[in-house]
DOTI-94036 format. One record per atom (N, C-alpha, C, O): residue in three letters; x, y, z. Coordinates in pm, whole numbers, plus 50000, padded with zeros to 5 digits. Example, Ala and Ser with C-alpha at 12.3 -4.5 7.8 and 13.67 -1.06 7.14 Angstrom:
ala513194943150780/ala512304955050780/ala513204967050780/ala514244966850846/ser512854977550708/ser513674989450714/ser512905000350787/ser513415011450804/
***
This chain:
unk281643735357608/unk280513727657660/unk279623723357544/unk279333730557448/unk279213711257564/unk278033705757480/unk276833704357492/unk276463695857574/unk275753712257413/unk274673710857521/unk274173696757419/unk274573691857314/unk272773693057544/unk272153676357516/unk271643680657382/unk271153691657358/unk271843668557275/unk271503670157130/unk270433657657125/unk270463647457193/unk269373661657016/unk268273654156994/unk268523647056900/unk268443653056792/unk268853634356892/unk269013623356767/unk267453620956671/unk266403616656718/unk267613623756581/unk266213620656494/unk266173601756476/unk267113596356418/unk265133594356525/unk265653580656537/unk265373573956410/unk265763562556384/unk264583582656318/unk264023581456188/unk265273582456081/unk265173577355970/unk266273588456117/unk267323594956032/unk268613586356035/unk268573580556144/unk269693582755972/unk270853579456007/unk271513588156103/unk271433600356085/unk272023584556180/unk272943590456331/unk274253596556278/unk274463607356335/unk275183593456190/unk276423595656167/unk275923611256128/unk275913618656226/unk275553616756021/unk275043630055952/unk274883637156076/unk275583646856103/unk273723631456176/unk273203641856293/unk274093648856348/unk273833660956357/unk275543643356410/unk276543645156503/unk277053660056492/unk277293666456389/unk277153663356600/unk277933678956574/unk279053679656632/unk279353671156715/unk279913689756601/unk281313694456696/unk282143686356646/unk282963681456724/unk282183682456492/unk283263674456470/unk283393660956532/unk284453654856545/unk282593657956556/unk282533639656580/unk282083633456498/unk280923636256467/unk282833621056418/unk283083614956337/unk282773598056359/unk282983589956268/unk282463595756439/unk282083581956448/unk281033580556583/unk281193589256668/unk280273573056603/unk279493568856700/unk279023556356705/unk278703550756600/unk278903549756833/unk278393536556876/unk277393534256936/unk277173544856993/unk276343524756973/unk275413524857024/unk275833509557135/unk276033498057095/unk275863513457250/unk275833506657358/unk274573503957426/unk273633511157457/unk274913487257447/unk273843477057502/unk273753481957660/unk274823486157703/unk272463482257767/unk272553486757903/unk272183472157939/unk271033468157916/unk273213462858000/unk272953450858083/unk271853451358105/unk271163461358120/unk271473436958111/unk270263433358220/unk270833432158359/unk272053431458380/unk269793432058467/unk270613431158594/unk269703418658678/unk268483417658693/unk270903409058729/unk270993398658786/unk270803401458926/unk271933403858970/unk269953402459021/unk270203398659193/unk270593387859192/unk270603379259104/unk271013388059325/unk271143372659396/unk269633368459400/unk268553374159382/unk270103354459435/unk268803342359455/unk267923347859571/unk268513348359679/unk266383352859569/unk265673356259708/unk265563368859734/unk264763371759823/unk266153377659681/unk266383394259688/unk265243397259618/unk264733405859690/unk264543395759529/unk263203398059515/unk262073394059642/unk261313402159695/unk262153382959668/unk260993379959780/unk261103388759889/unk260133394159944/unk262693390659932/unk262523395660040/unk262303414260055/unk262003419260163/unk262473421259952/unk261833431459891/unk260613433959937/unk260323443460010/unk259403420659874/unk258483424759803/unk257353424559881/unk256793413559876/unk256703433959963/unk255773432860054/unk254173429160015/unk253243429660096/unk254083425859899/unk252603422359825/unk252923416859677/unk253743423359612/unk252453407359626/unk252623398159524/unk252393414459427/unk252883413359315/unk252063421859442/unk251953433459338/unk252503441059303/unk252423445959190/unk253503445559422/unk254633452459427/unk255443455359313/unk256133445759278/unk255583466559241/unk256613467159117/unk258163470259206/unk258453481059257/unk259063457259207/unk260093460459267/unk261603461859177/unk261853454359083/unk262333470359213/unk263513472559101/unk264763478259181/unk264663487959256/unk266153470059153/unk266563475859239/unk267153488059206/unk267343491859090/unk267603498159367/unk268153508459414/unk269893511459342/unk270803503259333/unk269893520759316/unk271003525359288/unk272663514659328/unk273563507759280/unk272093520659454/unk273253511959586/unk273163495659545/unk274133489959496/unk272043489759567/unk271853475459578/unk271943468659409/unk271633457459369/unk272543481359331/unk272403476059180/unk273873470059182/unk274283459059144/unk274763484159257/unk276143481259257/unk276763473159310/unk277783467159276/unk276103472859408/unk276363465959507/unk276353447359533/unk277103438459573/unk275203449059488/unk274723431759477/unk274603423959362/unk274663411759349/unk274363436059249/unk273663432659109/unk275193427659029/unk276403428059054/unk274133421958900/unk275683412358811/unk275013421658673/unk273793423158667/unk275543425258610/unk275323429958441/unk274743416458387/unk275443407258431/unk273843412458316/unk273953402858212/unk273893410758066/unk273533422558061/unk274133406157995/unk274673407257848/unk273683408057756/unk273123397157773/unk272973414857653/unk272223412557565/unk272473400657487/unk271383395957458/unk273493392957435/unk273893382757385/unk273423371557459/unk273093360857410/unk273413374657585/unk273293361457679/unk271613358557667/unk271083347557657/unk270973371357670/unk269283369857689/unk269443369957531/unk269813381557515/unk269403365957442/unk269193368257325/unk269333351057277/unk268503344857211/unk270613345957331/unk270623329657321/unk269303323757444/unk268633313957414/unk269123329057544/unk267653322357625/unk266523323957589/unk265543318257638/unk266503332757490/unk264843340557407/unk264953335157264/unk264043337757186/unk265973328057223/unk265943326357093/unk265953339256984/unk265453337856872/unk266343347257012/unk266423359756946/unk268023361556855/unk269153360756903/unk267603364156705/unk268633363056646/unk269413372056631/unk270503367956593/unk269303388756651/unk269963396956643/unk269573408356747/unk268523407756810/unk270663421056764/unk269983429156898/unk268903433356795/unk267833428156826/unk268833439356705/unk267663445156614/unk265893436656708/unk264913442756750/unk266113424056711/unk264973418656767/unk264933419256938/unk263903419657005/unk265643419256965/unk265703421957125/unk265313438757143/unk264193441757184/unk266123447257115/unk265813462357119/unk264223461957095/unk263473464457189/unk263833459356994/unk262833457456959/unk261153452957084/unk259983456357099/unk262243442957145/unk261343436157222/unk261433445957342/unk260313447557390/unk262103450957387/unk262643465157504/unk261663475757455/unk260863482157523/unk261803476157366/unk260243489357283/unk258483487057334/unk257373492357326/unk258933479657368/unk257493473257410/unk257333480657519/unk256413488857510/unk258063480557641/unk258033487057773/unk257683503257811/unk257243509857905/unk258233505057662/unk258323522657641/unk256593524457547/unk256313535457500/unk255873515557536/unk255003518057443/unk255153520957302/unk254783530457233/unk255943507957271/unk255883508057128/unk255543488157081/unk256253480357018/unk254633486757124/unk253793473857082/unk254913470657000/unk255553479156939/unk255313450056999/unk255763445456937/unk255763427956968/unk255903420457065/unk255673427656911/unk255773407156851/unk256753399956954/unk256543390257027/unk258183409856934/unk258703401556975/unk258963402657120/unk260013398057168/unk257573411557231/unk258403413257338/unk257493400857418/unk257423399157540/unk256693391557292/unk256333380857344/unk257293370257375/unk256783360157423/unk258753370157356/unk259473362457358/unk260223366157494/unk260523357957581/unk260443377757494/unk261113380557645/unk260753380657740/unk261493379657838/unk258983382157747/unk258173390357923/unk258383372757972/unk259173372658066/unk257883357557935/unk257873348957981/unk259413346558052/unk259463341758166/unk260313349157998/unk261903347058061/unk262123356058152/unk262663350458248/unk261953369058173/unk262013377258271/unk261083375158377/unk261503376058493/unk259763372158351/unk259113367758454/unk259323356058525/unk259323353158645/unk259493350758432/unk259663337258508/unk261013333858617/unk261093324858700/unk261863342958587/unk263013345158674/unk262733360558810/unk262923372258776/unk262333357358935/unk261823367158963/unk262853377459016/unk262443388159060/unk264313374359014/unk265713385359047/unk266293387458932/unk267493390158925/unk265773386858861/unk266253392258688/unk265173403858658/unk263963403358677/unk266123416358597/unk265543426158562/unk265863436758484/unk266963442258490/unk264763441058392/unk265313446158259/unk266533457458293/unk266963460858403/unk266903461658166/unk268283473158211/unk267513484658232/unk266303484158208/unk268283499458291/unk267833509158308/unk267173511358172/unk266963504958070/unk266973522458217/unk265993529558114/unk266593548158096/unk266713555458194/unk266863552057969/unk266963568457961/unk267983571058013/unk268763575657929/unk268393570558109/unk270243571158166/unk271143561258144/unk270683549858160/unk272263562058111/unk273123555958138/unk273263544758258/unk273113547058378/unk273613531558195/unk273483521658307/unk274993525258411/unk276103529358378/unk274543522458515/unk275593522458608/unk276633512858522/unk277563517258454/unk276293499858537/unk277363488158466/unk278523492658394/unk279663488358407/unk277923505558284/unk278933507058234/unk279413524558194/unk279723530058089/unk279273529958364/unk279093542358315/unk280483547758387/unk280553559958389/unk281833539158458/unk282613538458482/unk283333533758343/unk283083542258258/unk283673529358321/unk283813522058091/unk283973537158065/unk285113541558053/unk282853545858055/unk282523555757972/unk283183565157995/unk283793569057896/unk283473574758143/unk284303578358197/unk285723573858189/unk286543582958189/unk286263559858182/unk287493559958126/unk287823565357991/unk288813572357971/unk286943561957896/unk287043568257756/unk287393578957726/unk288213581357637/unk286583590557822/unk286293599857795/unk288143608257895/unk288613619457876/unk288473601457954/unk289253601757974/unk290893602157975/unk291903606358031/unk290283593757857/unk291703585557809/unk292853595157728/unk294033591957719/unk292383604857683/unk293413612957623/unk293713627557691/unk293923638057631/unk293683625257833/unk294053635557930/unk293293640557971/unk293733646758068/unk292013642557953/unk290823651458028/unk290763648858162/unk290783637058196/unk290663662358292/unk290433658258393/unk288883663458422/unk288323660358528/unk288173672158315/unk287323681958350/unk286213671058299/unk286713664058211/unk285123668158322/unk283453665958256/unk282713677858239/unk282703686758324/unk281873678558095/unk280963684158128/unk279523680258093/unk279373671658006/unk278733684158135/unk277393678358107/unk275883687458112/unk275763698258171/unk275243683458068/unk273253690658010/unk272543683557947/unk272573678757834/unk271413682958089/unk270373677558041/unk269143684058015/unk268953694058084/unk268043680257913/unk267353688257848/unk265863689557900/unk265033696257839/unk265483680758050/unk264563683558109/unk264483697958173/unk263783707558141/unk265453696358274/unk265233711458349/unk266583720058304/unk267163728558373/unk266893716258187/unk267953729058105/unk268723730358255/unk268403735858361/unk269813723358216/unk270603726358352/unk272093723058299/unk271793711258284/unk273353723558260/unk274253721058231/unk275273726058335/unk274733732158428/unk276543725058341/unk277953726258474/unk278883716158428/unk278763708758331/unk280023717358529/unk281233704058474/unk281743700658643/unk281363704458753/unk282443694458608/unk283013683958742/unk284543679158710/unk284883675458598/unk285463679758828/unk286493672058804/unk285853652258814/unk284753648258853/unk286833645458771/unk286463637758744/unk286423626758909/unk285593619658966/unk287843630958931/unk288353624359077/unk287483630559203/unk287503624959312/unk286593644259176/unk285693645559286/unk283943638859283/unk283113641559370/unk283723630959176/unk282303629459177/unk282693608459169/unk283663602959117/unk281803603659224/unk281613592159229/unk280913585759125/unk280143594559085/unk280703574759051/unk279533569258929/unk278363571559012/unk277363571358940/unk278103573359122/unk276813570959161/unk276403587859126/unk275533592259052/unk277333594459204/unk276923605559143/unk276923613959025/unk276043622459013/unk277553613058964/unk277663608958776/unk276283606358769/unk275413614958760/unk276043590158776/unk274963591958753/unk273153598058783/unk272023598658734/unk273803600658875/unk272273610458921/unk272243629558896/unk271433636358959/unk273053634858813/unk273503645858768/unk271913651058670/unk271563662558643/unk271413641458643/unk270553643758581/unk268993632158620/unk269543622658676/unk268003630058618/unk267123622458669/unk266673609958547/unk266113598958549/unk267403620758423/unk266523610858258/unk268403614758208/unk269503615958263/unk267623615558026/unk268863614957965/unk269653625358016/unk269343632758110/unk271193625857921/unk271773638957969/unk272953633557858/unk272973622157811/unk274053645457824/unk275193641157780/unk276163647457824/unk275873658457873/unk277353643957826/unk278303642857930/unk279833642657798/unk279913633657714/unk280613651057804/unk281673650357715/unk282893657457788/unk282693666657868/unk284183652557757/unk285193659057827/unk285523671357766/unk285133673757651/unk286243680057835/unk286763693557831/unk287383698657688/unk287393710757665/unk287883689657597/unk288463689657467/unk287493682157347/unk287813679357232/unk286663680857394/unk285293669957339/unk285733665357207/unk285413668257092/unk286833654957278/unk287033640457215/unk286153629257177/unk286113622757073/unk285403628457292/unk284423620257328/unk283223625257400/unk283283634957476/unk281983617557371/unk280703624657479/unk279673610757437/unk279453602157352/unk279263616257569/unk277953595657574/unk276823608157646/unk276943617457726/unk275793602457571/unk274183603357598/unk273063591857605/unk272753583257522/unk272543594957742/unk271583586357747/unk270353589457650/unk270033601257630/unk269803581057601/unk268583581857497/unk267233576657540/unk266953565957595/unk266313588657492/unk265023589557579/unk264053577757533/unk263923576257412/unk263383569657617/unk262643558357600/unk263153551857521/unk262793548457409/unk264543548857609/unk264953535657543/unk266123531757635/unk266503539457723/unk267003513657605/unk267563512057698/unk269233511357618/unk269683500957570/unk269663519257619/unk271273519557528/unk271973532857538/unk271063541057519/unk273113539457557/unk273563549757557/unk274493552257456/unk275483544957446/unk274273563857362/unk275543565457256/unk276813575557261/unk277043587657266/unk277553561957256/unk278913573057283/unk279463578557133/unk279373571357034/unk279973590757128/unk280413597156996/unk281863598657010/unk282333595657120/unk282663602756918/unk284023603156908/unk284193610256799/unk283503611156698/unk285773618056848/unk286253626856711/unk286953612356610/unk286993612856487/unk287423601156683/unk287683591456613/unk287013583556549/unk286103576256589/unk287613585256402/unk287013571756319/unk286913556156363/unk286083548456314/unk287583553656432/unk287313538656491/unk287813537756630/unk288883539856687/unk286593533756662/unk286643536756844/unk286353519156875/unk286083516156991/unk286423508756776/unk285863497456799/unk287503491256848/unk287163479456858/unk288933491256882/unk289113484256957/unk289403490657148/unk289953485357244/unk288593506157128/unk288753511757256/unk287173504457296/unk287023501957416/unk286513502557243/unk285223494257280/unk285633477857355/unk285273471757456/unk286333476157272/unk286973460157250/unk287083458957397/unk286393452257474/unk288483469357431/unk289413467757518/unk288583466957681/unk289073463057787/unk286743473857647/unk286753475857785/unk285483467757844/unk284883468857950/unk285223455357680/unk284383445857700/unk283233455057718/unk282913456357836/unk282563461357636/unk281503471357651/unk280833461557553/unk281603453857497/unk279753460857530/unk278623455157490/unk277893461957329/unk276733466257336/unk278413462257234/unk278103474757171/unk277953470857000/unk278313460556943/unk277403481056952/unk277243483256793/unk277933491756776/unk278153500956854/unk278423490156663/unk279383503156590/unk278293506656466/unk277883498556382/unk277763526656479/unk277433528656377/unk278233525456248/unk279453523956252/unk277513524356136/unk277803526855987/unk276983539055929/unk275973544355976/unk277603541855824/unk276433556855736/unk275323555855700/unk274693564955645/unk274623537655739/unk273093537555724/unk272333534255872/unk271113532355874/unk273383533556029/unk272553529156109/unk271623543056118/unk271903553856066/unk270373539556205/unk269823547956288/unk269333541056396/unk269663529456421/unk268353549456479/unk268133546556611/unk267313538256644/unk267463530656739/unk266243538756565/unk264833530356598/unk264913515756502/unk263923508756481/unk265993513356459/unk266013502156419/unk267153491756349/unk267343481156288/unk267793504356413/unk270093497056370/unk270003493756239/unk270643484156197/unk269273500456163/unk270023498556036/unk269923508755933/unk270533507455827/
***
């Protein structure tokens, strides 16, 4: 078992890693698309902070792409978008003057989760973690110190993802692989005993950065 590890966001990420994991990525959490009107009909007072439900994310919602809001904001790299997502968490920035007008102005568009793992791609992650025979998960999160494991074929993504309320990390039984959600912020990092996990990334259209020996957290580089 692995318990939840604290990334220093000040530090390069590759050094931090424990248990023999050798490479890590930092994954983009979609924005999420409703349908046309699913806000209005929500929203019982122009004041209302509305966001959707678990169910109605899966259900109704579309992933959009950091690339995609990044060509509508004029934003040249994720470095400036992440950036602009920092804002939400209370970390003042320039550029989240470029995003609040596009999000607002679209009223069924809405930022990605936050601290957990996005649903979008938390089925992706589970295949990964998968992929070299694991049937077991295990997982701990560091709010209420709580860790356990799960077969994989008895828990649903929905319930996956509610195993924990914030971050948590989650690695298979031979800990090949393990993904953690990261606190006040919107991206989850998956780790690997493999040196190059970029065409198992490729393959599953995941949205993502591949560390190098100078990224870190608070500012991909």
């Amino acid at each position: 078992m692995l318990d939840y590890i604290w990334i220093d966001g000040d530090l390069p990420i590759l050094p931090q890693l424990p248990n023999d994991f050798n490479s890590a990525t930092i994954l983009f959490h979609p924005f999420i698309q409703m349908p046309f009107g699913w806000d209005k009909s929500k929203r019982e007072n122009p004041y209302q902070h509305i966001y959707p439900s678990d169910e109605e994310m899966l259900k109704l919602g579309e992933p959009i792409s950091w690339k995609e809001v990044m060509g509508k904001c004029n934003f040249k790299s994720y470095k400036e978008l992440f950036k602009a997502l920092q804002h939400l968490t209370g970390v003042p920035s320039d550029e989240y003057k470029k995003l609040a007008p596009y999000v607002n102005s679209n009223p069924d568009f809405y930022y990605p989760e936050e601290d957990r793992t996005s649903l979008f791609i938390l089925n992706s992650l589970v295949e990964i973690l998968c992929s070299k025979g694991a049937n077991t998960l295990y997982f701990s999160e560091p709010i209420h110190d709580t860790n356990g494991s799960f077969k994989v074929n008895d828990m649903s993504s929905l319930e996956i993802a509610n195993l924990s309320p914030n971050e948590s990390i989650i690695t298979d039984e031979n800990m090949d692989f393990a993904f953690m959600g990261i606190y006040d912020s919107f991206i989850t990092l998956l780790l690997a005993k493999d040196t190059n996990i970029e065409d198992t990334i490729k393959s599953l259209n995941l949205e993502a950065l591949i560390c190098d020996k100078e990224t870190h957290l608070n500012s991909f580089i």
